[in-house]
C-alpha positions in Angstrom: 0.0 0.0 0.0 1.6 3.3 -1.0 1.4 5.9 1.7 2.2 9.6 2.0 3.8 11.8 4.8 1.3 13.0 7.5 -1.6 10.7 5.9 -2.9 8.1 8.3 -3.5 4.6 6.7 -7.4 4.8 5.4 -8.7 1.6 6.9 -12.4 0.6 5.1 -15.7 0.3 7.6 -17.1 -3.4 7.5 -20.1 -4.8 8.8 -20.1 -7.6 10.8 -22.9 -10.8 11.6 -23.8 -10.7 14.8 -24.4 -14.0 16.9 -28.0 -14.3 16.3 -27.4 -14.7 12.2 -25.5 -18.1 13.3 -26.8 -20.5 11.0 -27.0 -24.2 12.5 -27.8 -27.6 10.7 -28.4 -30.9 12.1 -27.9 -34.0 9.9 -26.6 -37.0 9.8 -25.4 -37.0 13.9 -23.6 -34.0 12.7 -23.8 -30.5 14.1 -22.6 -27.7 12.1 -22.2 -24.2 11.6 -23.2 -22.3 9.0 -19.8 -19.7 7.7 -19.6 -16.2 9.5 -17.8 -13.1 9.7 -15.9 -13.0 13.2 -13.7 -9.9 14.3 -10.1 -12.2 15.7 -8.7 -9.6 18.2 -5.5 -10.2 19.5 -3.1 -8.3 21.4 0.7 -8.3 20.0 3.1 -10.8 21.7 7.0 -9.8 22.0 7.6 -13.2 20.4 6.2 -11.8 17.6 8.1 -9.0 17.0 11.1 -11.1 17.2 12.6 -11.3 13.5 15.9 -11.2 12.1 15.2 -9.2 9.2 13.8 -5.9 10.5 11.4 -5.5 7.5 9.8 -8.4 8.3 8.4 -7.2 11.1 5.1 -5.5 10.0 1.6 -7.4 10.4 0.9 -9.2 6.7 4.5 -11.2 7.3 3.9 -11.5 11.3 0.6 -13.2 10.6 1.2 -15.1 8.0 4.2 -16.1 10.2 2.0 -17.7 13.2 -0.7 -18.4 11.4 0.8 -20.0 8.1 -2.4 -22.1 7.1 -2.9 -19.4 4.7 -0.5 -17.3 1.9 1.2 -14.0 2.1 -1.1 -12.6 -0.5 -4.6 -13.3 1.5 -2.7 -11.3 4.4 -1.9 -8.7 2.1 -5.3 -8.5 0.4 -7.2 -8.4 3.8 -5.0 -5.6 5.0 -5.4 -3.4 2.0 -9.5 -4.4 2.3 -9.3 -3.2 5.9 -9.8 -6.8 7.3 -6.6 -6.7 9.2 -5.8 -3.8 10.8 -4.0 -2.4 13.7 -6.2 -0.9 16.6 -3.2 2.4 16.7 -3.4 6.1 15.5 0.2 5.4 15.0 0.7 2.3 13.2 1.3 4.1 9.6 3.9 5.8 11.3 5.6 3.4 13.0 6.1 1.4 9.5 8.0 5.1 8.2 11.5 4.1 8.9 11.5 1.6 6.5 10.6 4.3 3.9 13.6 5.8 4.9 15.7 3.2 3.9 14.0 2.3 0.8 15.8 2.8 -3.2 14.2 4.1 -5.8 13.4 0.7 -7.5 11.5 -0.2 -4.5 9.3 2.4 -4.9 6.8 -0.1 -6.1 7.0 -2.5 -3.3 4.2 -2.6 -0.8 5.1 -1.4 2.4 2.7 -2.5 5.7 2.6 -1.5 9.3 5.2 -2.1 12.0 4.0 -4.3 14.4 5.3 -3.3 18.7 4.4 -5.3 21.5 1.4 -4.7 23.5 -0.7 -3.2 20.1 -4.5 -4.6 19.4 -5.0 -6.5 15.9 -7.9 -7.1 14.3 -8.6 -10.0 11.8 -12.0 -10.1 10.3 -12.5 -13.5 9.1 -15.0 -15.9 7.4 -14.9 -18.1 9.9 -15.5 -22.1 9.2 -16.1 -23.8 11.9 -15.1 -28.2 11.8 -18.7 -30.0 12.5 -18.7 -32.0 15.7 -20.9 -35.4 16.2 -23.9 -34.1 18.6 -27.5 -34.7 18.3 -29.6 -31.5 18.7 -30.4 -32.3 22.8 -27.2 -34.2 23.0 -25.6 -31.7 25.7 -27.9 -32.5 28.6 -28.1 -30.9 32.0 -27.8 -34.1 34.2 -28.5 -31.9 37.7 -28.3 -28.9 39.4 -27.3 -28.4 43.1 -27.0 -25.2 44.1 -24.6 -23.2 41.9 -23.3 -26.6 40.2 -24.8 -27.9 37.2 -23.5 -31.4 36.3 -23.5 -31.3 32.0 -23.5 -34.6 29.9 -20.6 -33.4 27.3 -20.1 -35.3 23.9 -17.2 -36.4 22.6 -15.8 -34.2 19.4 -17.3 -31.1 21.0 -14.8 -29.1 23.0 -15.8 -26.9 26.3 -14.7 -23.8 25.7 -14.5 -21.8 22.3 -11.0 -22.4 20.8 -9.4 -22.3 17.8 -11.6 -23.3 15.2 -14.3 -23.9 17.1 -16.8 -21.3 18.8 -20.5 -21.6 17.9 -19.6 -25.6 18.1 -18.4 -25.4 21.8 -20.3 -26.7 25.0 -20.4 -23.0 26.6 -21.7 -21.6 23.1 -24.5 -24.5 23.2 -25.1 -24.2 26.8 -25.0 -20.2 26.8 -28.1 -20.1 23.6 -30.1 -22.7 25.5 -30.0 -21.2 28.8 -33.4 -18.9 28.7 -35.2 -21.9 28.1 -33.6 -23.2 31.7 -34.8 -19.6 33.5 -38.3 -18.9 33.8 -40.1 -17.2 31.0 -41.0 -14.0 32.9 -37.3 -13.2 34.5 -36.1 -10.8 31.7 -32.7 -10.3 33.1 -30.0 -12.4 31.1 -28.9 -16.0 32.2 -26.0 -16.3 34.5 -22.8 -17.5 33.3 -21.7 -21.2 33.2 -17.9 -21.6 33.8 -16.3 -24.9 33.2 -14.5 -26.0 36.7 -12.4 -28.2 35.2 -11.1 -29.9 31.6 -12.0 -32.3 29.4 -10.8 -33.1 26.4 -12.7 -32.4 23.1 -12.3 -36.1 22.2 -13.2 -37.1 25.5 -17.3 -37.6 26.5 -18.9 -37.3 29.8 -19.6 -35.5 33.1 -18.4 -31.8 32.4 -19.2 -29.6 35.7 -19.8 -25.7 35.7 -20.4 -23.0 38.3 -23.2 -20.5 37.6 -21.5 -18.0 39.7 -17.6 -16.9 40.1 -17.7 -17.4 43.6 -19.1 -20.6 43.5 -16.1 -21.5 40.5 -13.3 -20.4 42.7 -15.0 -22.7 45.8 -15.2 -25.7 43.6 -11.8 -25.5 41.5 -9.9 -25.1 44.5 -11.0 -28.1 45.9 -10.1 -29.7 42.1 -7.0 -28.3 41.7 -5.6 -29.3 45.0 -7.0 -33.0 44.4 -9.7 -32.8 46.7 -11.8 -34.4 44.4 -12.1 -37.6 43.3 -12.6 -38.5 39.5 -13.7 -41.5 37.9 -13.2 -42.1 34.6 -14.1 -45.5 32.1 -11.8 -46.6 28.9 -11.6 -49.1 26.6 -8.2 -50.3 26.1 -6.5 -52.7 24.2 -5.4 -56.3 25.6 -6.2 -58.0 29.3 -5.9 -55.2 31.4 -4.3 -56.3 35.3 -6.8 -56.5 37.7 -5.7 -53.4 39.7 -1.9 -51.4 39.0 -1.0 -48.3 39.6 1.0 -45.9 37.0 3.6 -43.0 39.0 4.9 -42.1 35.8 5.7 -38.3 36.0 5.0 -36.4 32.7 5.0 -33.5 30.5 2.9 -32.0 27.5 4.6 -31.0 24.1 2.5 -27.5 23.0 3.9 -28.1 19.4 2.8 -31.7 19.2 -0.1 -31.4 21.4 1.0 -34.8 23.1 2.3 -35.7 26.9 5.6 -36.7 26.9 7.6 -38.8 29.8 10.9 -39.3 30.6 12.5 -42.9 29.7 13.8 -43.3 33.2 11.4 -42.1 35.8 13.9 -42.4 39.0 15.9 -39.7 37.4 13.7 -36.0 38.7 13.8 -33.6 35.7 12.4 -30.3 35.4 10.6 -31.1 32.3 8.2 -33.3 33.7 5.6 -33.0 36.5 4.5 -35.7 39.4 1.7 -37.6 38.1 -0.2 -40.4 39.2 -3.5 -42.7 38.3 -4.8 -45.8 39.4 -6.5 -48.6 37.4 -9.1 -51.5 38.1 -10.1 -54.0 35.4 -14.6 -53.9 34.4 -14.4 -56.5 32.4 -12.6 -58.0 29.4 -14.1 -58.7 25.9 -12.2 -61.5 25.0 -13.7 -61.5 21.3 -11.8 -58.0 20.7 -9.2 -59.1 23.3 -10.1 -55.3 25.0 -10.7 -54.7 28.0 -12.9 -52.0 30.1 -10.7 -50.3 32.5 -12.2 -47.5 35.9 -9.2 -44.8 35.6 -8.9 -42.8 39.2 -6.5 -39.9 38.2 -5.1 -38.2 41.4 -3.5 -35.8 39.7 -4.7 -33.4 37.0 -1.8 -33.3 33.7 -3.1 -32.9 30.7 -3.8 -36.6 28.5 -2.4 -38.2 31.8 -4.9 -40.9 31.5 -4.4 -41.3 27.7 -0.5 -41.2 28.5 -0.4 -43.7 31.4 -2.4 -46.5 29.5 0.1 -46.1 26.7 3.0 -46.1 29.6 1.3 -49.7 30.6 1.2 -51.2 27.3 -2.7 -50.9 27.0 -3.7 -48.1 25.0 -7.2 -46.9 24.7 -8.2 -48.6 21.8 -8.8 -46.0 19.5 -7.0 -43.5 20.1 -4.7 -43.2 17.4 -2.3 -40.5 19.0 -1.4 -42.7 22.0 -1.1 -46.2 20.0 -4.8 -47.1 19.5 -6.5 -47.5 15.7 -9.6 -47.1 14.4 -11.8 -49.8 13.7 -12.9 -50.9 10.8 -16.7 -49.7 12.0 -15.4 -46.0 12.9 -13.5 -46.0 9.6 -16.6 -46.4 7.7 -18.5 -44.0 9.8 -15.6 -41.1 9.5 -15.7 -42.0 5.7 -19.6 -41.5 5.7 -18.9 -37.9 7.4 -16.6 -36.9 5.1 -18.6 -37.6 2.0 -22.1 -35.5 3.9 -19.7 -33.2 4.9 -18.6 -32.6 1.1 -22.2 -33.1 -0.1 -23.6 -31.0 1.6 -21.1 -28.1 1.0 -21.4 -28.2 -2.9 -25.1 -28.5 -2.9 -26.0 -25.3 -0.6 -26.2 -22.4 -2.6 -27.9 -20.4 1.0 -25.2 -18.4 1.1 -25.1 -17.1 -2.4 -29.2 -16.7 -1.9 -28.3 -14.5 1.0 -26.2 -12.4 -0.9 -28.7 -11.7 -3.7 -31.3 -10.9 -1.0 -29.0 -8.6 0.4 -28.1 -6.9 -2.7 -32.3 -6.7 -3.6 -33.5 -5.7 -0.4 -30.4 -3.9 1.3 -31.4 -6.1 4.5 -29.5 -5.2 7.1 -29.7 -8.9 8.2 -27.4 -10.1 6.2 -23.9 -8.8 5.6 -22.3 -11.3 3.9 -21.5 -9.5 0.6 -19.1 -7.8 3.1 -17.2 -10.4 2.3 -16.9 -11.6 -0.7 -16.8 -15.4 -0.7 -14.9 -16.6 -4.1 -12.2 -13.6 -4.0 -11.8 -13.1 0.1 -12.2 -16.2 1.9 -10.1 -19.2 0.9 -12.6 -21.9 1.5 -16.0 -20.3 0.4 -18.2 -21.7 -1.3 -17.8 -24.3 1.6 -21.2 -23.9 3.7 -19.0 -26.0 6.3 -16.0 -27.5 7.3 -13.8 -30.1 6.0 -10.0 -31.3 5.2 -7.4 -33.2 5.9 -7.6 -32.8 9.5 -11.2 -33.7 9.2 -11.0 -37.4 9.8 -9.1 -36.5 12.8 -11.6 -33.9 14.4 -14.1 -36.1 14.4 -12.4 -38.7 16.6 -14.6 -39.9 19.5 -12.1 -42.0 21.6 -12.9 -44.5 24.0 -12.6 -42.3 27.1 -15.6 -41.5 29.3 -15.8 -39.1 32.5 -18.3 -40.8 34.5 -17.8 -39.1 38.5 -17.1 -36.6 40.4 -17.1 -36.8 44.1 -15.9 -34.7 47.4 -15.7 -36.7 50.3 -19.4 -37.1 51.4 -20.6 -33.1 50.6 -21.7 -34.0 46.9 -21.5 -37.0 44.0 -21.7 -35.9 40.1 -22.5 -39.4 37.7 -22.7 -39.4 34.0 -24.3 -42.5 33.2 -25.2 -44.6 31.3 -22.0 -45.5 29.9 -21.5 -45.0 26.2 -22.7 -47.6 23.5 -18.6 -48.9 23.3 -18.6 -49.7 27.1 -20.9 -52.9 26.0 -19.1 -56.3 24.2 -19.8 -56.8 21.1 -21.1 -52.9 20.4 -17.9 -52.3 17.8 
């Protein structure tokens, strides 16, 4: 973008959907979300800022930088649309001391803002959200005691909104149900539900949340100093032991996403934390040679289950990052997603109808010619998610959370067990 002294960058005005235009389908055991604009704001890390070539550091080659998954040119196309912008008077400025170093056959070049720690982004997006398996009334309220409400969570849909996912997370779901749960003449908004502990997005079960902060910090106190106990059912692969116990200390990889352990245990290290979890055999289905295994973590690291089972030579059975497989069932029935998935992308035109309905009626409604779906957003005319990574999102492992307890105040179940927790169900 070509710039002149004492002119600020011009940065364009764009609508955006609000939450109530979210679009959901049900089909197929699949929930998804229809495409929509979301406004990413981010505050600048130093990390960032970090480069070794000083030109480099300006926001099209910083965000293309840490979020590679798409090219240099969409970057620098949604700046110059006004998509990605900096939330600072002074950002044109603050890219001026690379004009000063510039030659006359640069003149050309496009030159973008200087990034500095602590600055505001913004990134409007069209966002795509991956579909997750859930019924329409799959996310069920199991009980409410006092400020605790005990949720039924399904496996592929994660708690909070993260990454990708947003409208597809259990507080979304949770938060766009909850006037139903309040009575019809109270006018105020629903209270807040706040997750008092994790559980994996693969992972299905008993998910509890506070409807108040105070009530939160009472309850992940008593959590996070392993207060509680937690019960948790897998299927694993092989003849489990009757009852073991795993110490094995661990650690979590952020790049890989996966615990990590140290191949001698006696030896303390900084890179891994105390962990422990003990094990009792259900049952064994000797058809499958599997067995169902009650996990009692008594510690909290993150896939210490997952990791521990894997540590003991029986991996849950399909989970495919800690030594499980698929089975030939699931394989078919991620196959089957994939191809409604794709179906269902190419044969929904709703979003181009929208955009003529827009155009026609100037509807304030809809905004989606705002963005412009075959020039600004790499994966329109896809109504909804899919990929390589598809096939993995959709994972389900064999991993239930089935109780909570604290001593003899309270007792949270999720039951019944899932469909895999009987012989002869895969």
């Amino acid at each position: 973008m070509h710039e002149k002294e004492g002119e600020e960058d011009e940065v364009k005005s764009i609508d955006i959907v609000h939450e109530d235009d979210t679009y959901i389908v049900f089909q197929n055991g699949l929930r998804l979300s229809k495409p929509y604009a979301f406004d990413f704001i981010a505050n600048v890390k130093r990390r960032w800022c970090e480069v070794e070539n000083e030109e480099e550091n300006n926001i099209v080659d910083i965000f293309h930088k840490e979020f590679p998954n798409l090219p240099r040119e969409y970057y620098a196309q949604a700046f110059k649309d006004g998509r990605l912008r900096v939330e600072d008077k002074n950002a044109s400025s603050v890219s001026r001391s690379h004009k000063k170093k510039r030659k006359k056959e640069d003149d050309e070049k496009e030159y973008f803002p200087a990034l500095v720690p602590g600055q505001t982004v913004r990134h409007l997006v069209h966002k795509h959200e991956p579909p997750v398996i859930c019924s329409e009334n799959e996310i069920e309220i199991l009980e409410e005691v006092d400020d605790i409400v005990a949720v039924r969570k399904p496996a592929t849909v994660p708690v909070h909104p993260t990454g990708q996912y947003r409208n597809n997370s259990v507080v979304e779901i949770l938060r766009q149900r909850l006037p139903e749960m309040n009575d019809k003449k109270n006018t105020s908004p629903p209270p807040p539900l706040l997750p008092l502990h994790r559980l994996d997005r693969n992972v299905s079960g008993l998910l509890l949340m506070a409807k108040t902060s105070k009530a939160a910090k009472i309850a992940t106190d008593l959590i996070v100093s392993n207060k509680v106990r937690k019960e948790y059912v897998a299927r694993v692969k092989g003849l489990f032991s009757k009852e073991t116990t795993c110490e094995v200390p661990l650690g979590f990889c952020g790049k890989t996403h996966v615990a990590t352990w140290p191949s001698d245990s006696s030896t303390p290290s900084p890179l891994y934390k105390s962990a422990k979890t003990s094990f009792t055999l259900i049952k064994h289905f000797s058809e499958l040679d599997e067995s169902l295994v009650r996990c009692v973590p008594e510690t909290g690291r993150t896939h210490q289950i997952r990791a521990h089972l894997k540590i003991l030579g029986h991996p849950i059975a399909n989970d495919v990052v800690y030594g499980g497989r698929l089975s030939p069932r699931q394989t078919k029935l991620q196959d089957e997603y994939q191809k409604m998935c794709h179906s269902f992308t190419l044969n929904d035109d709703r979003l181009r109808r929208e955009d003529a309905r827009a155009a026609a009626t100037n509807d304030d409604t809809f905004k989606w010619d705002k963005i412009k779906h075959t020039t600004e957003c790499p994966h329109c005319p896809l109504v909804c998610w899919f990929g390589s990574r598809a096939t993995h999102d959709l994972e389900a492992i064999y991993l239930h959370c089935i109780k909570y307890s604290f001593k003899e105040s309270w007792t949270f179940e999720c039951l019944p067990l899932p469909n895999w927790a009987e012989e002869g169900s895969f």
